[in-house]
Backbone of each chain as nested JSON, in Angstrom:
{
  "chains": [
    {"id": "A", "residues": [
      {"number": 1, "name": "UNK", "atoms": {"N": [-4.538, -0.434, -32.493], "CA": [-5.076, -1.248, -33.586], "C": [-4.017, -1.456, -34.668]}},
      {"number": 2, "name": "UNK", "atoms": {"N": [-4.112, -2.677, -35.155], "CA": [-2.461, -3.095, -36.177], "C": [-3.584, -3.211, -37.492]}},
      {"number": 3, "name": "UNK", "atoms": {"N": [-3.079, -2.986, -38.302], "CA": [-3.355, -2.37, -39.856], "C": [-2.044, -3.477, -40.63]}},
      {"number": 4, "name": "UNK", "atoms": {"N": [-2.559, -4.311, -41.599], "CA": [-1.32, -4.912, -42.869], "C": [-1.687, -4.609, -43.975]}},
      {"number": 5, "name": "UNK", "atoms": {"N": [-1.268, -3.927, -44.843], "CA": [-1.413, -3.441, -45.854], "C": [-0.332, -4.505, -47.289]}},
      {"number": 6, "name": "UNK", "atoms": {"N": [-1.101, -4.855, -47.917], "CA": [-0.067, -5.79, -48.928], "C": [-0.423, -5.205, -50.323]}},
      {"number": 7, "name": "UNK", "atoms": {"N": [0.653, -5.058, -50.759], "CA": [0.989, -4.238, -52.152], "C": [1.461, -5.305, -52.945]}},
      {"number": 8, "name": "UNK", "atoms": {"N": [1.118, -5.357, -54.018], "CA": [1.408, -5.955, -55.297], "C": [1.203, -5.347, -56.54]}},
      {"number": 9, "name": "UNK", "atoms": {"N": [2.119, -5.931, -57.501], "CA": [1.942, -5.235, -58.779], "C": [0.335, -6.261, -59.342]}},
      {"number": 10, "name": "UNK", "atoms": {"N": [-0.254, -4.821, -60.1], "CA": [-1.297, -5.082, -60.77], "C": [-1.034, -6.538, -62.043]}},
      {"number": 11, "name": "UNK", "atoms": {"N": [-1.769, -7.267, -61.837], "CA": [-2.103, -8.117, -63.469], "C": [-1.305, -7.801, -64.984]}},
      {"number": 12, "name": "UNK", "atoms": {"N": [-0.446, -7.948, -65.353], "CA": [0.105, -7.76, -66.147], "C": [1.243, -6.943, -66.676]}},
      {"number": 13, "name": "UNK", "atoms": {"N": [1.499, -6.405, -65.478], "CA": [2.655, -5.648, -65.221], "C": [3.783, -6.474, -65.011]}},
      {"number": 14, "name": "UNK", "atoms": {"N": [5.039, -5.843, -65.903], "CA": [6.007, -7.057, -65.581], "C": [6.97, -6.956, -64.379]}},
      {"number": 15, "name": "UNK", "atoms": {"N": [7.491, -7.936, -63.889], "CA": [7.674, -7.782, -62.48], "C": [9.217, -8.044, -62.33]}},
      {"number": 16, "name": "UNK", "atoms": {"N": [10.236, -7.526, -62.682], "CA": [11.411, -8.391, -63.091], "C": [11.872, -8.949, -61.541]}},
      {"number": 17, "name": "UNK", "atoms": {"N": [11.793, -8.234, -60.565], "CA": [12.157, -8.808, -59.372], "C": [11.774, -10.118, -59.137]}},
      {"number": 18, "name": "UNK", "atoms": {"N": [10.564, -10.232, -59.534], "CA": [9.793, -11.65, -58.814], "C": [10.509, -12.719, -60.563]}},
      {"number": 19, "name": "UNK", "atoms": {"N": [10.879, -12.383, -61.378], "CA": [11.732, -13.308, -62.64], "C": [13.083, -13.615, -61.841]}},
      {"number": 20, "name": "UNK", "atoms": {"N": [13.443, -12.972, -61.127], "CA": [14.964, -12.801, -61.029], "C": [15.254, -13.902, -59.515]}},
      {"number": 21, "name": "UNK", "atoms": {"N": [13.633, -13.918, -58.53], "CA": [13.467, -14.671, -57.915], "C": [13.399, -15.746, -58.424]}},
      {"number": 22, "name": "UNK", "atoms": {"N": [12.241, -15.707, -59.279], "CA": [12.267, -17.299, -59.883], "C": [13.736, -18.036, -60.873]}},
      {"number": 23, "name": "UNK", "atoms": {"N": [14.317, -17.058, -60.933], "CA": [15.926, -17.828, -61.426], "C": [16.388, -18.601, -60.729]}},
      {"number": 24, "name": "UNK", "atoms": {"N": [16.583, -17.167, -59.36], "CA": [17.544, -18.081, -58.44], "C": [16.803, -19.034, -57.494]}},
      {"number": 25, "name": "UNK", "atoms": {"N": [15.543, -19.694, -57.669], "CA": [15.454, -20.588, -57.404], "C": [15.762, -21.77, -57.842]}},
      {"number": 26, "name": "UNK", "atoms": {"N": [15.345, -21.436, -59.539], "CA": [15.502, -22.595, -60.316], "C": [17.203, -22.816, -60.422]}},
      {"number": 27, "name": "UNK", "atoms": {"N": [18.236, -22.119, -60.169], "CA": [19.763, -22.446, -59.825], "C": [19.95, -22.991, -58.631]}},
      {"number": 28, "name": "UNK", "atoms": {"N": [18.615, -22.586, -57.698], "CA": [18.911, -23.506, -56.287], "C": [18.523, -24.865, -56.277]}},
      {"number": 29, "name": "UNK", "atoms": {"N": [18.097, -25.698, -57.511], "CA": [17.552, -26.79, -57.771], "C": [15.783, -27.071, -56.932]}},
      {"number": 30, "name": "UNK", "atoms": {"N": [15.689, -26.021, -57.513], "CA": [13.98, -26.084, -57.069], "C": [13.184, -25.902, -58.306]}},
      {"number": 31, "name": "UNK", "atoms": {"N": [12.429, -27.337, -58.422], "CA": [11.838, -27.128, -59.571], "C": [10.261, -27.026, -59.54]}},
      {"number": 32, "name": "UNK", "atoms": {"N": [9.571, -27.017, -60.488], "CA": [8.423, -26.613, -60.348], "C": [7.427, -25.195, -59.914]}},
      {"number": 33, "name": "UNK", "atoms": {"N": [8.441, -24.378, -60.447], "CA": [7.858, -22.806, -59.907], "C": [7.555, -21.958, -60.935]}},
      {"number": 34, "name": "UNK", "atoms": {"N": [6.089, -22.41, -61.45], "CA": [6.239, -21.706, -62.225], "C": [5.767, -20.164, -62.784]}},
      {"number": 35, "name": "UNK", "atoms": {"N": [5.982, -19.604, -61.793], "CA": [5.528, -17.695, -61.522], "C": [5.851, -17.233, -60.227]}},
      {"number": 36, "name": "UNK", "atoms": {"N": [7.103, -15.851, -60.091], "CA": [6.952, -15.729, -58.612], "C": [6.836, -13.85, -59.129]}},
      {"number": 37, "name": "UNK", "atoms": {"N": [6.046, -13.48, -57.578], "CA": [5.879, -12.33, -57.972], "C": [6.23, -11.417, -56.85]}},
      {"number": 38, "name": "UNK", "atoms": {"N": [6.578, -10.821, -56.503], "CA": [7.272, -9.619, -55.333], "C": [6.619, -8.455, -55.013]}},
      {"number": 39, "name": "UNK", "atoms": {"N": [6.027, -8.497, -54.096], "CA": [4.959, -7.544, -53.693], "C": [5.863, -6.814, -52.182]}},
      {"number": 40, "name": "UNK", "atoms": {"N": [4.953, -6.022, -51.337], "CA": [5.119, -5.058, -50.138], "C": [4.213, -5.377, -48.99]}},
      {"number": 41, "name": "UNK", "atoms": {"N": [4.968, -5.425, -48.075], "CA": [4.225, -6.051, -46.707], "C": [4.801, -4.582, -46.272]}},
      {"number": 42, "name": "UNK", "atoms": {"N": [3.547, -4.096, -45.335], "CA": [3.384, -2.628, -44.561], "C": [2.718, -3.23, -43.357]}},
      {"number": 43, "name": "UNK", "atoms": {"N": [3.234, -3.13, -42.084], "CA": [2.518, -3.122, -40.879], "C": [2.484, -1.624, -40.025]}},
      {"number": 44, "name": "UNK", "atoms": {"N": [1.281, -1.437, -40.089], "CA": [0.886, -0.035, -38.817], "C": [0.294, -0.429, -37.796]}},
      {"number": 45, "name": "UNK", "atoms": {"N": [0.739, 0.587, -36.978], "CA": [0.494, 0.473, -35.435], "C": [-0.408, 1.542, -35.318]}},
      {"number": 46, "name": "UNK", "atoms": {"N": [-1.473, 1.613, -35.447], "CA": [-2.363, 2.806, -35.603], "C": [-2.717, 3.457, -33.961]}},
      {"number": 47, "name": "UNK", "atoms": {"N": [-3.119, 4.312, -33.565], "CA": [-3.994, 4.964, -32.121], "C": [-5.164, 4.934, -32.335]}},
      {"number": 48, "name": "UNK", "atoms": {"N": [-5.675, 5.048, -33.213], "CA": [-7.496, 5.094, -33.598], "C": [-7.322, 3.178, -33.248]}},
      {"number": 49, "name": "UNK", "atoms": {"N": [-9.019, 3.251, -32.755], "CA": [-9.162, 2.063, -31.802], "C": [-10.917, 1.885, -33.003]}},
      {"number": 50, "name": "UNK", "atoms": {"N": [-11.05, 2.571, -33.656], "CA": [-11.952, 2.256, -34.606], "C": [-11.757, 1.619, -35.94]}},
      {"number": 51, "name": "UNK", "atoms": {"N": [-12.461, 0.108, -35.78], "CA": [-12.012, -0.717, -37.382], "C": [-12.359, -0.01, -38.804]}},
      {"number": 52, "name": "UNK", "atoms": {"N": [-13.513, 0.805, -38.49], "CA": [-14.048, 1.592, -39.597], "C": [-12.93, 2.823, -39.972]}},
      {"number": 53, "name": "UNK", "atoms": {"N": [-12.813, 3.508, -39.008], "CA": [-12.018, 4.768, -39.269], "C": [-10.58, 4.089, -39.571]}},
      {"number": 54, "name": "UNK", "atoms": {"N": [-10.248, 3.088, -38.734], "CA": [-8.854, 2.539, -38.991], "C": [-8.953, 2.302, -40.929]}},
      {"number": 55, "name": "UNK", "atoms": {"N": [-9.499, 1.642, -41.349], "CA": [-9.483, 1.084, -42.938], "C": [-9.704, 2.393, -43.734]}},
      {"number": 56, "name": "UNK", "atoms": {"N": [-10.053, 3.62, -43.003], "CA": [-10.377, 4.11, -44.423], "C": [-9.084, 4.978, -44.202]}},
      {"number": 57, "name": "UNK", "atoms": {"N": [-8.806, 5.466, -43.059], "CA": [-7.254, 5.9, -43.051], "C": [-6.216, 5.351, -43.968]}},
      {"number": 58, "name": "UNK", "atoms": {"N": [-6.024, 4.098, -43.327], "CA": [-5.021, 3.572, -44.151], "C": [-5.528, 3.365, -45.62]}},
      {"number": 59, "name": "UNK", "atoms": {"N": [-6.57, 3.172, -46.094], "CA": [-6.694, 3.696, -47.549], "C": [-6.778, 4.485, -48.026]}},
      {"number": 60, "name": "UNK", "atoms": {"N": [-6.655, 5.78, -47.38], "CA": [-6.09, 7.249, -47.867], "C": [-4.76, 7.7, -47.552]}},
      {"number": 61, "name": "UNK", "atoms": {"N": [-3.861, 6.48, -47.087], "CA": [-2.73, 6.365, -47.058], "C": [-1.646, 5.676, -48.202]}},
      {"number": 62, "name": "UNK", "atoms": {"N": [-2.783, 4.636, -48.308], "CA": [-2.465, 3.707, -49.56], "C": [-2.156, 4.456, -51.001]}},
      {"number": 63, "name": "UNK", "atoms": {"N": [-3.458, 5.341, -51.112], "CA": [-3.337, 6.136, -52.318], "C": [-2.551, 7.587, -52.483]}},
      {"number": 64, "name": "UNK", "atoms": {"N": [-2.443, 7.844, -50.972], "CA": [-1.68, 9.341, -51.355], "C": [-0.022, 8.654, -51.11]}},
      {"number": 65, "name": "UNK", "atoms": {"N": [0.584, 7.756, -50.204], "CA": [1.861, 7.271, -50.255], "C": [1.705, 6.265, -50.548]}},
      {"number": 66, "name": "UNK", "atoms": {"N": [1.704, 5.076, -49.938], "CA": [2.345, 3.57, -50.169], "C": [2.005, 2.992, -51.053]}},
      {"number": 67, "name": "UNK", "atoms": {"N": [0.918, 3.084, -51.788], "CA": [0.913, 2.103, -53.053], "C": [1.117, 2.821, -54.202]}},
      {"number": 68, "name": "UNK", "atoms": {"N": [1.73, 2.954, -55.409], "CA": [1.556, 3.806, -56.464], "C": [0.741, 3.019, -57.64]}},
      {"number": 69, "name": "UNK", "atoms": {"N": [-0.611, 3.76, -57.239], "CA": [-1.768, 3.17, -57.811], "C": [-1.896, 2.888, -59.569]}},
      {"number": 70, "name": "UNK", "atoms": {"N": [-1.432, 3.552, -60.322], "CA": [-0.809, 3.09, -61.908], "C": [-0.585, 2.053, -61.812]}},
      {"number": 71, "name": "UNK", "atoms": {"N": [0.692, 1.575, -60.836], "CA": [0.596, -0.252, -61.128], "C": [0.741, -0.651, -60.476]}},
      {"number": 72, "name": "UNK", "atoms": {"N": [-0.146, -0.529, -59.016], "CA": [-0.225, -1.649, -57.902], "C": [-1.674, -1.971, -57.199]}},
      {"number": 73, "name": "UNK", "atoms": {"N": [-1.511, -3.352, -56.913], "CA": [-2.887, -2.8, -56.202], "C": [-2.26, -2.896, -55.167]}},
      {"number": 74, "name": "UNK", "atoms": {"N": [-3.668, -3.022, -53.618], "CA": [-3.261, -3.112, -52.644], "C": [-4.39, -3.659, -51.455]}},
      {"number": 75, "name": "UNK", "atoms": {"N": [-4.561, -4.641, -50.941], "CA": [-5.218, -5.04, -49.801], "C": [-5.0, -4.658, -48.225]}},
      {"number": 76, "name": "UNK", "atoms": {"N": [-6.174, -4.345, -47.67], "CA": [-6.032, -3.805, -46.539], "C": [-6.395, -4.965, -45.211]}},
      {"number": 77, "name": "UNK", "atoms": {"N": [-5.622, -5.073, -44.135], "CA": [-6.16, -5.603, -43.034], "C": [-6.274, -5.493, -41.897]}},
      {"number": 78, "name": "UNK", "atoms": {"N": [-7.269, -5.318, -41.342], "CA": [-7.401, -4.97, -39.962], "C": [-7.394, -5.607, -38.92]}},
      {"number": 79, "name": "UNK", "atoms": {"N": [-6.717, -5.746, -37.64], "CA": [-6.521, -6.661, -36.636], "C": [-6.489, -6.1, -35.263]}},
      {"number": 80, "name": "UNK", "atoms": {"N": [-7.33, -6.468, -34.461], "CA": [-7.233, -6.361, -32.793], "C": [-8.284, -5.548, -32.803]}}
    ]},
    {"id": "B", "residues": [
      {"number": 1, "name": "UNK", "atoms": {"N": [-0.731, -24.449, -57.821], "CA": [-0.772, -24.311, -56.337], "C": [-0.432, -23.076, -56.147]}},
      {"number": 2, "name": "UNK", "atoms": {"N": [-1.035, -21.961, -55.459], "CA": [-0.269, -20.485, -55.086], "C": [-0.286, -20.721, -53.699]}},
      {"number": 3, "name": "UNK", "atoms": {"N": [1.266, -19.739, -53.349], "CA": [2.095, -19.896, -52.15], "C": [1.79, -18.154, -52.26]}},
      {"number": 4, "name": "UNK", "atoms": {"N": [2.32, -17.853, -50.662], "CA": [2.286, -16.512, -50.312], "C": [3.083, -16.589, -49.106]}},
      {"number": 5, "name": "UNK", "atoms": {"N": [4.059, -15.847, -49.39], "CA": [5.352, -15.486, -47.836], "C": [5.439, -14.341, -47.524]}},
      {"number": 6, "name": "UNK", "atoms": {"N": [5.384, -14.257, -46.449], "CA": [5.398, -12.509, -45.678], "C": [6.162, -13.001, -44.956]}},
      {"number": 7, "name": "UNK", "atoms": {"N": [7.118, -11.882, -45.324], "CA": [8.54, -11.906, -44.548], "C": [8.674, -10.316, -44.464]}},
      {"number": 8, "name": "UNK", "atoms": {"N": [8.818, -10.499, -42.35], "CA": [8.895, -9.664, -41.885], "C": [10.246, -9.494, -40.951]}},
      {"number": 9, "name": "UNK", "atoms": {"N": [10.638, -8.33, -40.48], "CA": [11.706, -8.101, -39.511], "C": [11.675, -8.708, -38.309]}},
      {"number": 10, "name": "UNK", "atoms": {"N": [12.165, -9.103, -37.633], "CA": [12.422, -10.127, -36.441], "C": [11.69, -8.912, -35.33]}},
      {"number": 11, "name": "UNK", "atoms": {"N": [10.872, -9.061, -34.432], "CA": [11.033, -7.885, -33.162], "C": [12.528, -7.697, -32.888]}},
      {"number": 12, "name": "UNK", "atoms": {"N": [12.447, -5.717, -32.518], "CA": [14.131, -5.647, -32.194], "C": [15.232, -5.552, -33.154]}},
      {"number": 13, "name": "UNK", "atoms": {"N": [14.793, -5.731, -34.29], "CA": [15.627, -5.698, -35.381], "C": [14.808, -4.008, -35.989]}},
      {"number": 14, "name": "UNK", "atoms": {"N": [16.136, -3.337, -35.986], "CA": [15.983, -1.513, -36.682], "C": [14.973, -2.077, -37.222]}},
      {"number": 15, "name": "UNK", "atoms": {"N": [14.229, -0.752, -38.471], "CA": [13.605, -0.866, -39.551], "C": [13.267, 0.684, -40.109]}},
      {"number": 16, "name": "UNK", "atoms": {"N": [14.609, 1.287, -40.673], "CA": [14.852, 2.025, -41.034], "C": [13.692, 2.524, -41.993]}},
      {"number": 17, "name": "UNK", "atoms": {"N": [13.415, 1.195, -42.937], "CA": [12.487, 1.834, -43.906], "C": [11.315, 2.377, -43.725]}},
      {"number": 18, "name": "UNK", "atoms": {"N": [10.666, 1.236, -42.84], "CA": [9.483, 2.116, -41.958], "C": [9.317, 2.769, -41.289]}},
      {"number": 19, "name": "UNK", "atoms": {"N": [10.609, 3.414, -40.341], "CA": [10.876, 4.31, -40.081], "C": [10.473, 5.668, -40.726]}},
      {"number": 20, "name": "UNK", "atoms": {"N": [10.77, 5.698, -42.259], "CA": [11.329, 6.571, -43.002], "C": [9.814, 6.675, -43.771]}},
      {"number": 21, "name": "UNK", "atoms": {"N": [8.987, 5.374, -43.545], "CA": [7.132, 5.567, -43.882], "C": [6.584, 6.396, -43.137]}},
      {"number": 22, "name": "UNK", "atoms": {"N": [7.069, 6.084, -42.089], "CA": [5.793, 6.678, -40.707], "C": [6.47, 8.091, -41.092]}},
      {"number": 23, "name": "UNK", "atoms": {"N": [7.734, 8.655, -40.909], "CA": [7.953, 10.064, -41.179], "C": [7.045, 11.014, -42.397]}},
      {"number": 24, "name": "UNK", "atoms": {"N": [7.356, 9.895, -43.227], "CA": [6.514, 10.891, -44.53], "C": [4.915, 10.785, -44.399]}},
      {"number": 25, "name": "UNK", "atoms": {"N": [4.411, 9.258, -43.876], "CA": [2.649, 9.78, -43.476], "C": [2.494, 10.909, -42.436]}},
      {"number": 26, "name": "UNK", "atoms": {"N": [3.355, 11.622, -41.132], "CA": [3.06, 11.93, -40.538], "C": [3.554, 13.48, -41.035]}},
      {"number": 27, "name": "UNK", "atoms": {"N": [4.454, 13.273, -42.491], "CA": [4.334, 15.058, -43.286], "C": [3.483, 14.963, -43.922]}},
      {"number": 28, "name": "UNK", "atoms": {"N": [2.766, 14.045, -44.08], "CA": [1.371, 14.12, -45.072], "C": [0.566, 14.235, -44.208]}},
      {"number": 29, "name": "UNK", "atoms": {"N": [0.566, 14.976, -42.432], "CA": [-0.979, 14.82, -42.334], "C": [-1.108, 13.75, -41.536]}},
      {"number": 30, "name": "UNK", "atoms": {"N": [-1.133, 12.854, -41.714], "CA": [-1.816, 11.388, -40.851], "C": [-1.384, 11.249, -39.549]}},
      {"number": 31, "name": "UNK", "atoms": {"N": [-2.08, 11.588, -38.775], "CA": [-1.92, 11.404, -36.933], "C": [-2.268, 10.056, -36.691]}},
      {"number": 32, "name": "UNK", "atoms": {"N": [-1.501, 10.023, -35.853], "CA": [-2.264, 8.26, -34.72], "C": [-1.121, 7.558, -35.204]}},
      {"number": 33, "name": "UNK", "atoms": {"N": [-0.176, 7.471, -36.09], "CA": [0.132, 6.316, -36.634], "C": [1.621, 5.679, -35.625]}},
      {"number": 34, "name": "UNK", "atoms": {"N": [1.512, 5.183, -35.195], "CA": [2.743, 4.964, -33.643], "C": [3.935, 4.083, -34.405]}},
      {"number": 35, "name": "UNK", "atoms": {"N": [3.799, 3.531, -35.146], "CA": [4.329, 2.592, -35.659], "C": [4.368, 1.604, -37.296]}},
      {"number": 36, "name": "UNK", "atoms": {"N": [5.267, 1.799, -37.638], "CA": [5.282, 1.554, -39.246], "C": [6.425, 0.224, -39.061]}},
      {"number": 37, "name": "UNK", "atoms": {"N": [6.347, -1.058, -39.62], "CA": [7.104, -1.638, -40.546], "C": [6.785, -2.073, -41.696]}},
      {"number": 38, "name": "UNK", "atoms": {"N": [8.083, -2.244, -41.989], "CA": [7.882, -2.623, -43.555], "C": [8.304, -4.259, -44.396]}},
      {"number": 39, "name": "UNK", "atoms": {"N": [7.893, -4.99, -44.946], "CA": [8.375, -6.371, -45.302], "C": [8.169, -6.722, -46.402]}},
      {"number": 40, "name": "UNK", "atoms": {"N": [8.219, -7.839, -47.263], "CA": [7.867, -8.583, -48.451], "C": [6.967, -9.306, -48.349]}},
      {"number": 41, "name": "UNK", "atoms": {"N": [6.337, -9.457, -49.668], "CA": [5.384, -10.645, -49.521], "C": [5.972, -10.918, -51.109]}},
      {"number": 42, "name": "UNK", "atoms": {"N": [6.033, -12.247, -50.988], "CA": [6.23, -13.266, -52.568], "C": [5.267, -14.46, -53.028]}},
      {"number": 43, "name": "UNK", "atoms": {"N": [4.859, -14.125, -54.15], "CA": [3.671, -14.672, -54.458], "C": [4.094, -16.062, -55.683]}},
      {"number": 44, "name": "UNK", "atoms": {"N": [4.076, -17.093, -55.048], "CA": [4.358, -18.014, -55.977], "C": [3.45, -19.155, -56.717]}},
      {"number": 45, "name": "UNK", "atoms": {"N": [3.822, -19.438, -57.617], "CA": [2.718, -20.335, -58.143], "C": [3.637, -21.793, -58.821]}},
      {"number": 46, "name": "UNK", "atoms": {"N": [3.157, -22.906, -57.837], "CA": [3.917, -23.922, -58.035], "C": [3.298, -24.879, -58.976]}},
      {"number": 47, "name": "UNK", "atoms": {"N": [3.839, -25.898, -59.155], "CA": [3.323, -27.263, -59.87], "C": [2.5, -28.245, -58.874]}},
      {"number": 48, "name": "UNK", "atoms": {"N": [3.435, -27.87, -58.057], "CA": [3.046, -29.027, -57.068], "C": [1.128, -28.954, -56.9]}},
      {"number": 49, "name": "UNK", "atoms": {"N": [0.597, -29.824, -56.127], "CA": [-0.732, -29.403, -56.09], "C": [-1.039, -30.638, -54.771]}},
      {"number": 50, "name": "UNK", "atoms": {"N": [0.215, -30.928, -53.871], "CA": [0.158, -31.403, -52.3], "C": [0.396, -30.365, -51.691]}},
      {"number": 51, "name": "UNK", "atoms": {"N": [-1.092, -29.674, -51.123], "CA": [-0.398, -28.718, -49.848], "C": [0.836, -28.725, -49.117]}},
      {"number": 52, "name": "UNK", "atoms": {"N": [0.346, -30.259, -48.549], "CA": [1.452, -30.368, -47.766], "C": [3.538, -30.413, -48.121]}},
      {"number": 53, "name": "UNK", "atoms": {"N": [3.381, -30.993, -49.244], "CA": [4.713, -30.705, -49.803], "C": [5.134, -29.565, -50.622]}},
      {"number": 54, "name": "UNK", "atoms": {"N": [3.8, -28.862, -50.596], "CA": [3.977, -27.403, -51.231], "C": [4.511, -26.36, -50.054]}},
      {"number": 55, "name": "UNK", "atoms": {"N": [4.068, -26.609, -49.236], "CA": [4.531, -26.073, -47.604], "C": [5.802, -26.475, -47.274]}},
      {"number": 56, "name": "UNK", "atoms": {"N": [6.224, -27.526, -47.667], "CA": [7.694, -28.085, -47.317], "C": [8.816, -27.509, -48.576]}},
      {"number": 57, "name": "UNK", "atoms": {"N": [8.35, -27.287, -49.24], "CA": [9.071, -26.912, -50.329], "C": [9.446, -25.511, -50.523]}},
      {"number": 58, "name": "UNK", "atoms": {"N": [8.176, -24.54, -49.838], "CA": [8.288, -23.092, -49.561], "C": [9.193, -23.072, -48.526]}},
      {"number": 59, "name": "UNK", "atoms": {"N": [9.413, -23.838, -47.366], "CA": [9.546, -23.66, -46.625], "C": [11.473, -23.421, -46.671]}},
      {"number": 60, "name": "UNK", "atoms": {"N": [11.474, -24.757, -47.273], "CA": [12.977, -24.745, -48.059], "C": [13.754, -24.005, -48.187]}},
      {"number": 61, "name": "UNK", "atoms": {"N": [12.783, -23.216, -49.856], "CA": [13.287, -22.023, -50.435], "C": [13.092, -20.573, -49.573]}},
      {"number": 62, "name": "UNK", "atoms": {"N": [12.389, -21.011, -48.258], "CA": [12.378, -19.604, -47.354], "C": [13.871, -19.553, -46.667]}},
      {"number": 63, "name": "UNK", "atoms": {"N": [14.26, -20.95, -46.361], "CA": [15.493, -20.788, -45.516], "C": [17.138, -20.748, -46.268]}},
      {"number": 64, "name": "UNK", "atoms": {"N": [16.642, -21.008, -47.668], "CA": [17.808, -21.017, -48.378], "C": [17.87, -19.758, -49.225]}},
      {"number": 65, "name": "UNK", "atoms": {"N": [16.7, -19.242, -49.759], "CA": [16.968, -17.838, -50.444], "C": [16.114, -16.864, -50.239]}},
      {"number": 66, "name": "UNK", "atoms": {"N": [14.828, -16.971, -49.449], "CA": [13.625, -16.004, -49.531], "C": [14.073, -15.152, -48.434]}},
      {"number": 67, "name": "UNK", "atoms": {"N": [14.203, -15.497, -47.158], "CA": [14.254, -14.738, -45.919], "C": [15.92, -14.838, -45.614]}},
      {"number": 68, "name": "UNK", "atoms": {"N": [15.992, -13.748, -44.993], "CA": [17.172, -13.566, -44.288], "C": [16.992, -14.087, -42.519]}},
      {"number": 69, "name": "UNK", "atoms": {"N": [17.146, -15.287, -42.049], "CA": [16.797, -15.404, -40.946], "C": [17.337, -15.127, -40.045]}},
      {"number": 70, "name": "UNK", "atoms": {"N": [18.375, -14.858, -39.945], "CA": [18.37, -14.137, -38.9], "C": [18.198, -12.807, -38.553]}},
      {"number": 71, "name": "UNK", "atoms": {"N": [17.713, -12.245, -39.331], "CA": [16.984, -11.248, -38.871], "C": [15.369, -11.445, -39.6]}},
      {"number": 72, "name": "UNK", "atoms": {"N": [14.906, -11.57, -40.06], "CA": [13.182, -11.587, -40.103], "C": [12.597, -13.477, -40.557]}},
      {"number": 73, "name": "UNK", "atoms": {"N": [11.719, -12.945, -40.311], "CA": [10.746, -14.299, -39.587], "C": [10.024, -14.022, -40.898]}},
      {"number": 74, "name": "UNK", "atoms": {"N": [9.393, -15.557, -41.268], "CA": [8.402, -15.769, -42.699], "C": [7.509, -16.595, -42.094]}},
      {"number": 75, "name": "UNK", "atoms": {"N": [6.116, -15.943, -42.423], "CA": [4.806, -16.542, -42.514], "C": [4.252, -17.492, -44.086]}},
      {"number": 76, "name": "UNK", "atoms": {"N": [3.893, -18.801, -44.381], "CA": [3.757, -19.423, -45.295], "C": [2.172, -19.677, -45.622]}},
      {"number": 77, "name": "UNK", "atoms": {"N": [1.373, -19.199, -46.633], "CA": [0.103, -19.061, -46.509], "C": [0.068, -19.997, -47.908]}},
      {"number": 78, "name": "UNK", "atoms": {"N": [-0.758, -21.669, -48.041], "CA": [-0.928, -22.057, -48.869], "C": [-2.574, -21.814, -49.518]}},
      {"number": 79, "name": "UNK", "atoms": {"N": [-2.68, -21.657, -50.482], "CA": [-4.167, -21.393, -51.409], "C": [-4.382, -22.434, -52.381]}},
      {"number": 80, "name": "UNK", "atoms": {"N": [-5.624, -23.02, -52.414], "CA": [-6.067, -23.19, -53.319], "C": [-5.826, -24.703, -53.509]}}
    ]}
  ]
}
């Protein structure tokens, strides 16, 4: 069972990575952008073959490693 | 218009970092997990408000500064 987990910074947190993106776009002559923000793509390859048990795993994964919950959130997805 | 790119590692291409995930969920405890990668997701918010040239325009800035293509592959998710 494959698990995507997407991390982003919370609402109002400042994000300088995703500013520093939107520079070098706007130096790449791309206009019209106006907010970019830089988040975390996580793919697992899980052995549990259960969608239920699969989601809550990886959300007790989310909170004890991969997301650092102070200022991120994080969406979970389940597939196959 | 919000854009969303997940950019991931090519199959076959290392991935040290997730590598280096799955090690630490599996010192924390977490069995089953066979497989970890790891990627970006960039969250943009354009002017534009033509899907379709909002897609052409991501698509652009995927091949000129977002993704490294030859080694990982970008998924383009338009909203809204």
């Amino acid at each position: 069972m494959k698990a995507r987990v997407y991390i982003s910074l919370k609402n109002g947190v400042l994000d300088p990575q995703g500013k520093a993106i939107g520079h070098a776009l706007e130096n790449l002559g791309f206009t019209g952008v106006n907010n970019v923000r830089q988040g975390k793509l996580i793919e697992l390859d899980l052995a549990s073959s259960d969608p239920e048990e699969a989601r809550r795993q990886v959300g007790e994964m989310c909170e004890k490693l991969l997301a650092n919950t102070v200022i991120e959130k994080y969406t979970i997805e389940i597939a196959e």
